[in-house]
C-alpha positions in Angstrom: 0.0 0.0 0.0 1.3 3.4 -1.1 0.2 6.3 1.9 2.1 9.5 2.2 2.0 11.0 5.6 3.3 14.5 4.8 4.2 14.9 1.6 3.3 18.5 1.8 6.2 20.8 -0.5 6.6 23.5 2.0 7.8 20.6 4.8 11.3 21.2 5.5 12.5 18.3 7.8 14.7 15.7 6.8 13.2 13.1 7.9 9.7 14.4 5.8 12.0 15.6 2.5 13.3 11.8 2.6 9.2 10.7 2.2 8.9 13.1 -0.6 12.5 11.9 -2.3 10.9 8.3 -2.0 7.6 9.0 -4.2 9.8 10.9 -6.8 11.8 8.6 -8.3 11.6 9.2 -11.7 13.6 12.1 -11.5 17.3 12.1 -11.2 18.9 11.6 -8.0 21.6 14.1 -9.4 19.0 16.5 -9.5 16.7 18.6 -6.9 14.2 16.0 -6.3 10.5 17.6 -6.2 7.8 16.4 -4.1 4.7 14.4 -5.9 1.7 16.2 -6.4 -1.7 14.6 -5.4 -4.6 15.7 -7.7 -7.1 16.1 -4.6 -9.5 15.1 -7.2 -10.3 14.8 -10.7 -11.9 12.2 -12.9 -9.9 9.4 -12.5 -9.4 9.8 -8.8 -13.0 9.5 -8.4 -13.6 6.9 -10.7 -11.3 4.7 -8.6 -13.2 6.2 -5.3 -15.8 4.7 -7.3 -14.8 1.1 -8.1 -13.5 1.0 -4.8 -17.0 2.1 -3.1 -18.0 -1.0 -5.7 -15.8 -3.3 -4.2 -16.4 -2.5 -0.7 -20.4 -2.9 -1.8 -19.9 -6.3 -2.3 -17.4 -7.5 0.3 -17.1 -5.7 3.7 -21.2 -5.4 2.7 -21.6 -8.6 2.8 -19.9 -8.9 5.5 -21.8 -6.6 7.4 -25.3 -8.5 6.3 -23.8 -12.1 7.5 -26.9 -11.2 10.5 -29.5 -12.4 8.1 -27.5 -15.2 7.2 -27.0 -16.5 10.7 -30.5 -15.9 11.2 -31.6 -17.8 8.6 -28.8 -20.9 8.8 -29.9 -20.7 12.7 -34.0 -21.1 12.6 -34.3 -23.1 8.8 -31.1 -23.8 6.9 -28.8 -25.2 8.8 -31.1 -25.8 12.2 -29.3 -29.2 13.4 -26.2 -26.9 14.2 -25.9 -24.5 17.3 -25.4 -20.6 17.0 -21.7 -20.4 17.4 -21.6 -23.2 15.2 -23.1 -21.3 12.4 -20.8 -18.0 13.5 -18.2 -19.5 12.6 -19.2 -19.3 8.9 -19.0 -15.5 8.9 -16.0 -15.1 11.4 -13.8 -17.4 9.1 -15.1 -14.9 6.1 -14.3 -11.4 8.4 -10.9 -13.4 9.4 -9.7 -13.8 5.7 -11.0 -10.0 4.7 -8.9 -8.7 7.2 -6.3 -11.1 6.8 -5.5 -11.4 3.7 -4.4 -7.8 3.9 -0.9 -8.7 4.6 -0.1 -10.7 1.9 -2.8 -8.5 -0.4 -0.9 -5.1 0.9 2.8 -6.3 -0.3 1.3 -7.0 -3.9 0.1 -3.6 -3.9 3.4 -2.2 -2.8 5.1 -4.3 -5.4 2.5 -3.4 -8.3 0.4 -5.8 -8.4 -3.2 -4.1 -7.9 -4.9 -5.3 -10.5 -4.2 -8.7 -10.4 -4.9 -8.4 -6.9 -8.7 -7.5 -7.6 -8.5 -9.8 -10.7 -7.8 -13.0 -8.6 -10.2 -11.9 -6.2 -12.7 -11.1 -8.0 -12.6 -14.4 -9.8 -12.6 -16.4 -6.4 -15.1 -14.5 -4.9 -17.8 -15.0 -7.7 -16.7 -18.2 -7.6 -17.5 -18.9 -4.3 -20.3 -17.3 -4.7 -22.1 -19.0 -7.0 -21.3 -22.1 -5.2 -22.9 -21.4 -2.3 -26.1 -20.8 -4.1 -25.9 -24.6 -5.2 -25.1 -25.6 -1.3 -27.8 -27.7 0.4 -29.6 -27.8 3.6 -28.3 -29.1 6.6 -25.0 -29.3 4.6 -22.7 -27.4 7.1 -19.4 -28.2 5.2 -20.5 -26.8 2.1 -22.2 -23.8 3.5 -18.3 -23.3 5.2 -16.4 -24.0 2.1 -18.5 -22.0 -0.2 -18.9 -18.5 2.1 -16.8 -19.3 4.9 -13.1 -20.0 3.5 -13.6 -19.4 -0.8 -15.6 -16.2 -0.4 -13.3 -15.2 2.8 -10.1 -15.7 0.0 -11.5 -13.8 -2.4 -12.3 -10.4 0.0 -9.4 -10.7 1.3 -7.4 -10.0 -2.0 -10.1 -7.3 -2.8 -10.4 -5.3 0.4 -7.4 -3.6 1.5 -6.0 -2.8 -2.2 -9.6 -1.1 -3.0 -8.9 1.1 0.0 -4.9 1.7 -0.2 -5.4 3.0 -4.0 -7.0 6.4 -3.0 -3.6 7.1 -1.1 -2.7 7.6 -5.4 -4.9 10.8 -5.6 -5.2 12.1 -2.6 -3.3 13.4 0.8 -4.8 16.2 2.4 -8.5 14.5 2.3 -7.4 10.8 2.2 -9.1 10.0 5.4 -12.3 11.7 3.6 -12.0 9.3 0.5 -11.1 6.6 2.3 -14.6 7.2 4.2 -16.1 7.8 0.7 -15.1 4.1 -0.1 -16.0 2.7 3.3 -19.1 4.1 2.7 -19.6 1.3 -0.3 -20.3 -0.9 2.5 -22.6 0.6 4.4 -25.0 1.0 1.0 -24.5 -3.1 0.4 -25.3 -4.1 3.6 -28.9 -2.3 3.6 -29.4 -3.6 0.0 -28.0 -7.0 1.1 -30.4 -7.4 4.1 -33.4 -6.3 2.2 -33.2 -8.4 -0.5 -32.2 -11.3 1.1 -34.7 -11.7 3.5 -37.6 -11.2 1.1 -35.7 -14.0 -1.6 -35.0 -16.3 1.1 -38.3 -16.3 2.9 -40.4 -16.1 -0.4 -40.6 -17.9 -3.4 -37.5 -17.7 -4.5 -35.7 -19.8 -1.5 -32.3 -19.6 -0.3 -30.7 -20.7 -4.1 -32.0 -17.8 -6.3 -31.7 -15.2 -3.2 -28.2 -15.8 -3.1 -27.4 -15.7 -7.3 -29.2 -12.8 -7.3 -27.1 -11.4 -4.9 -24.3 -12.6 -6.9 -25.3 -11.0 -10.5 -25.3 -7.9 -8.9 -21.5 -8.4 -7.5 -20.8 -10.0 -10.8 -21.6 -6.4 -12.5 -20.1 -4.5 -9.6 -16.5 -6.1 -9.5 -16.2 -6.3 -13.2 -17.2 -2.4 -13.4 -14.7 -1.8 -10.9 -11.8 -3.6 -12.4 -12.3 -1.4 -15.8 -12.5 2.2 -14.0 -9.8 1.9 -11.2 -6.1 2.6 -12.1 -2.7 3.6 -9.9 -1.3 6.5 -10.7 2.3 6.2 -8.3 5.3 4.1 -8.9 5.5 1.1 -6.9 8.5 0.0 -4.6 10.1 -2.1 -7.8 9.5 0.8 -9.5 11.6 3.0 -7.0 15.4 2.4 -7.1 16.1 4.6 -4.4 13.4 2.7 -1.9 14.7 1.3 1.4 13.9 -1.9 3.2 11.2 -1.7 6.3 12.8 -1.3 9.2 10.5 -4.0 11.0 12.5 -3.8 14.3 11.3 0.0 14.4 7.5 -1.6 13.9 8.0 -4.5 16.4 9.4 -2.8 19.4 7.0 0.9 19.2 4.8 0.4 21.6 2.7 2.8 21.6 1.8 1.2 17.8 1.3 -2.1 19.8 -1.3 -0.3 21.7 -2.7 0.8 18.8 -3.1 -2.4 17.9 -4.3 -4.2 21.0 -7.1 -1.4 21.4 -8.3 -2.0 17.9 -8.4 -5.7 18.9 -10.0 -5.6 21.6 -12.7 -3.2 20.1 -13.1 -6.1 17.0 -13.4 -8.7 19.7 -16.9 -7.3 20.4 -17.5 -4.4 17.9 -19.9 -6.9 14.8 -21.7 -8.9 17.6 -25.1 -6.7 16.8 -24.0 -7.0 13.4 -24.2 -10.7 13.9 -27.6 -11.1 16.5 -29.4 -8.2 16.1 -32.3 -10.1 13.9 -31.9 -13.2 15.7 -32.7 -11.3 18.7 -35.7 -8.8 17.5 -37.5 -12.0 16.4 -36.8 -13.8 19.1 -38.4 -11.2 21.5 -41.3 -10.8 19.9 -40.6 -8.2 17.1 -42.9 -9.2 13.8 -40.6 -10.9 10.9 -41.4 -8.1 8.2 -40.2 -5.4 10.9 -37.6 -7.6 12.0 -36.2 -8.2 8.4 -35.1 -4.3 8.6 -33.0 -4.3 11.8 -29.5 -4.7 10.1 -30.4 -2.3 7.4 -31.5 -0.1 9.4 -28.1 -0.6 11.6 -26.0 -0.5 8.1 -28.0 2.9 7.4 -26.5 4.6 10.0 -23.1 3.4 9.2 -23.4 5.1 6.1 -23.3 8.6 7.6 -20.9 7.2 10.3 -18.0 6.6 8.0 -18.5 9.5 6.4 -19.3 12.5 8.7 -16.1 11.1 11.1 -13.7 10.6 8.3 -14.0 14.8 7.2 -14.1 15.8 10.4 -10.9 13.2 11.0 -9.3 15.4 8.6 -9.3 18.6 10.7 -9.3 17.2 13.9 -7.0 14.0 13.4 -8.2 10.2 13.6 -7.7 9.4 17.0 -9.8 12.5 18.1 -12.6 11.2 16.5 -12.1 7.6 16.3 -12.2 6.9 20.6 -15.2 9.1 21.5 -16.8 6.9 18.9 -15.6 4.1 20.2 -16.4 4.7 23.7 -19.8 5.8 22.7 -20.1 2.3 20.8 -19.1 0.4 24.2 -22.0 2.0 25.8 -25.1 1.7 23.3 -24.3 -2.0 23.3 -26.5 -2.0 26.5 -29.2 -0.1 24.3 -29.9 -3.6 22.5 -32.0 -5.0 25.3 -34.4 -2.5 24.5 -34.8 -3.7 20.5 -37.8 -5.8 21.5 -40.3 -3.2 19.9 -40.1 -1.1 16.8 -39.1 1.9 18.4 -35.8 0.1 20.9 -34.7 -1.4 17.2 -34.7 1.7 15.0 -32.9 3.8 18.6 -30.6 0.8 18.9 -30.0 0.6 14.8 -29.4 3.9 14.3 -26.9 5.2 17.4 -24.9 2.2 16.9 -24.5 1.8 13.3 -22.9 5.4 13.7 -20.5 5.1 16.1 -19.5 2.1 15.5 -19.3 3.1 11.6 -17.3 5.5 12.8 -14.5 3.6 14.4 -14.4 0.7 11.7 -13.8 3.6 8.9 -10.8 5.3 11.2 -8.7 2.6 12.6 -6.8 2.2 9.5 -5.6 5.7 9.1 -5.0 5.7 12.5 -2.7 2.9 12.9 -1.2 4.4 9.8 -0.3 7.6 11.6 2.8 6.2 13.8 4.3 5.0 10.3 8.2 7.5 10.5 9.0 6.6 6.6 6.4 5.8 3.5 7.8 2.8 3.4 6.4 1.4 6.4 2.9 2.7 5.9 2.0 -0.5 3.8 3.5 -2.8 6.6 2.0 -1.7 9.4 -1.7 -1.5 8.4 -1.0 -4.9 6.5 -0.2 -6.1 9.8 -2.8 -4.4 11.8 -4.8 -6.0 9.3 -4.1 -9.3 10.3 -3.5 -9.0 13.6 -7.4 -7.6 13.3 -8.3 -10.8 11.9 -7.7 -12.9 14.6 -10.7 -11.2 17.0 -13.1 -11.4 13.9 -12.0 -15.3 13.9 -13.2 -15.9 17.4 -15.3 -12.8 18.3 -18.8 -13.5 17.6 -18.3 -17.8 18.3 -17.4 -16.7 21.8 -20.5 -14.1 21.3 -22.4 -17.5 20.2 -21.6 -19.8 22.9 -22.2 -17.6 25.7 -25.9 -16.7 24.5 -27.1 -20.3 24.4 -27.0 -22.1 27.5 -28.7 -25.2 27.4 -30.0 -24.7 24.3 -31.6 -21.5 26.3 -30.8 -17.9 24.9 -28.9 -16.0 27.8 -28.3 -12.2 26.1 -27.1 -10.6 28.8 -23.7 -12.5 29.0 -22.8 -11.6 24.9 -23.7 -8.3 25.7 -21.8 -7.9 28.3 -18.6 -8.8 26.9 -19.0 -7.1 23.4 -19.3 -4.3 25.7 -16.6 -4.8 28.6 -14.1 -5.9 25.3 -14.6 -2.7 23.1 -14.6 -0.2 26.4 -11.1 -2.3 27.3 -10.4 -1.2 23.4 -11.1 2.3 23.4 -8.7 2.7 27.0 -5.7 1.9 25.1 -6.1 3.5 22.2 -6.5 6.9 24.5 -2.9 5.1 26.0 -1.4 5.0 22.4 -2.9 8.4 21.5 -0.8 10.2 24.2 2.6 8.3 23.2 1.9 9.5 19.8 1.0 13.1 20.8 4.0 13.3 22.9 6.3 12.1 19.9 4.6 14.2 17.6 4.8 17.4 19.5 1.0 18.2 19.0 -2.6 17.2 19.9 -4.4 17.2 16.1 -4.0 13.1 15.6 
């Protein structure tokens, strides 16, 4: 992945001149090296905001809609199998999204986007389109098809769709990056929608989920044909140097970085996960309860927006851990989605904030990188690292809300919200190591 910090011209440190220097290589190393300039805009650099807001549609969308899914594998589909059982479908899938952003962010680095998005795109469909042709009570296929081939496919799709804006823009990347976050936010209230109606009508689980699949099928291939690069990659740099990785592995305050935004994921897509299962279960009618997780994915539309600009003035981690405190808190507010009114309250506060955080982490974690050339490893690796709490997040979720074959909701609750409060306390730690490094309080 290809970020530039401060790449500003009227910068005059060393350390910053050597970031500039790095992105200029096509000029003469024998001659005044000038800094690159970012377009801030223009056709192309919205048409790849575009295709990436395309890509995200389809995977982190997906992603975000996995509630109706679990729903629908938990009361008909897959009804021999308990809840964490069946969570494990869509943690495996957010695992290999976030995953596969280390190996997916050193192809990018070395110039390989577009057969990054290719490959994925082709796996992905594939997958797809297979789990459409899965049958009932067939667990293993259910898992192959969405769990692990779908899972490979985002995960070569996801953090190249996001890293490419870093091409057009610096002083409002955090603002396009939210732009093409927002892409997910618009799939997963499409997503829910349509799915519930296919797979509870006529149509049935087979056709609801090829229809789903057409539209990704128009979507990716759209957004291979309109996004482009526009910066030399590290082969294409000869004056690049290697990552210092025993920089990365011994900062600490990065580490807490990290560990906060673990934390935080531990819990953070447990509503994402339940929030249906539990309206219906307490009562809520189907056709109302059908429109929880849009509802939820609604909000997240303006929350990884409206945080991203103002992340731009104000700096990520000013705006990322009130939302993330915030998010701990409204947790709590699920109890009361047993009505119309406690859903849409619920849906809409915590789709925000939580929107919010998901949309500012990686620029965040970005923000402790000293040289471009570490940008790309470190959120690859916060990536991954990421992955691990999306793996076993919601199962843990899952088998603490059934005891007995009795749903207990306080005890998932609880620890969504006890992990993501734990979260948001470091990441106020890491914020001050960075402020005092940095010499100033906008971060």
């Amino acid at each position: 992945m290809t970020f530039n910090n401060d790449s500003s011209p009227n910068l005059a440190s060393s350390n910053d001149k050597h970031v500039e220097d790095s992105l200029s290589s096509h000029v003469s190393q024998q001659e005044p090296q000038s800094p690159p300039v970012f377009p801030e805009g223009g056709r192309q650099a919205w048409a790849t905001v575009l295709g990436g807001s395309m890509i995200l549609f389809c995977t982190f969308g997906t992603v975000q809609s996995f509630g109706v899914y679990q729903d629908f594998y938990t009361r008909v589909y897959l009804s021999a199998y308990i809840t964490s059982d069946v969570s494990w479908i869509g943690s495996v899938q957010t695992f290999l999204l976030f995953a596969g952003g280390l190996p997916a962010g050193k192809l990018f680095d070395e110039g390989y986007f577009h057969h990054c998005i290719g490959l994925g795109s082709l796996i992905y469909l594939f997958s797809i389109f297979m789990l459409s042709l899965a049958q009932p009570h067939k667990y293993y296929q259910v898992f192959l098809a969405q769990g692990i081939g779908m899972g490979l496919g985002m995960g070569l799709l996801f953090l190249p769709a996001i890293s490419v804006t870093s091409h057009y823009f610096r002083r409002r990347r955090t603002a396009a990056m939210g732009v093409v976050l927002a892409g997910s936010s618009l799939g997963a209230v499409i997503y829910p929608i349509m799915l519930n109606n296919l797979f509870n009508g006529k149509a049935g689980f087979g056709w609801g989920v090829r229809a789903a699949a057409f539209i990704d099928l128009g979507l990716l291939l759209t957004a291979n044909l309109v996004m482009k690069t526009r910066l030399p990659s590290r082969r294409q740099r000869p004056d690049r140097k290697p990552v210092d990785m025993k920089s990365i592995l011994t900062d600490f305050g990065y580490w807490l970085c990290i560990i906060g935004a673990v934390l935080a994921f531990f819990g953070l897509f447990v509503p994402f996960f339940y929030l249906q299962l539990f309206a219906e279960l307490h009562g809520l009618p189907s056709k109302l309860a059908f429109y929880a997780i849009p509802i939820m994915n609604a909000s997240s539309l303006f929350g990884r927006t409206i945080p991203n600009f103002l992340g731009d003035y104000y700096g990520p981690f000013n705006v990322m851990i009130p939302c993330t405190f915030a998010s701990a808190g409204i947790v709590f507010l699920m109890f009361a989605a047993t009505n119309v009114t406690g859903t849409v309250v619920f849906g809409i506060l915590y789709g925000f904030f939580s929107g919010g955080f998901i949309s500012i982490i990686t620029p965040a974690a970005a923000s402790y990188s000293r040289d471009i050339n570490e940008i790309g490893t470190r959120i690859g690796l916060t990536s991954f690292i990421i992955g691990f709490a999306l793996l076993t997040g919601t199962p843990i979720a899952g088998a603490l809300v059934q005891v007995n074959g009795q749903y207990v909701w306080w005890r998932p609750l609880v620890f969504a919200s006890v992990v993501v409060f734990s979260g948001a306390a470091c990441l106020v730690w890491s914020r001050q190591i960075l402020s005092k490094r940095k010499g100033t309080q906008i971060l």
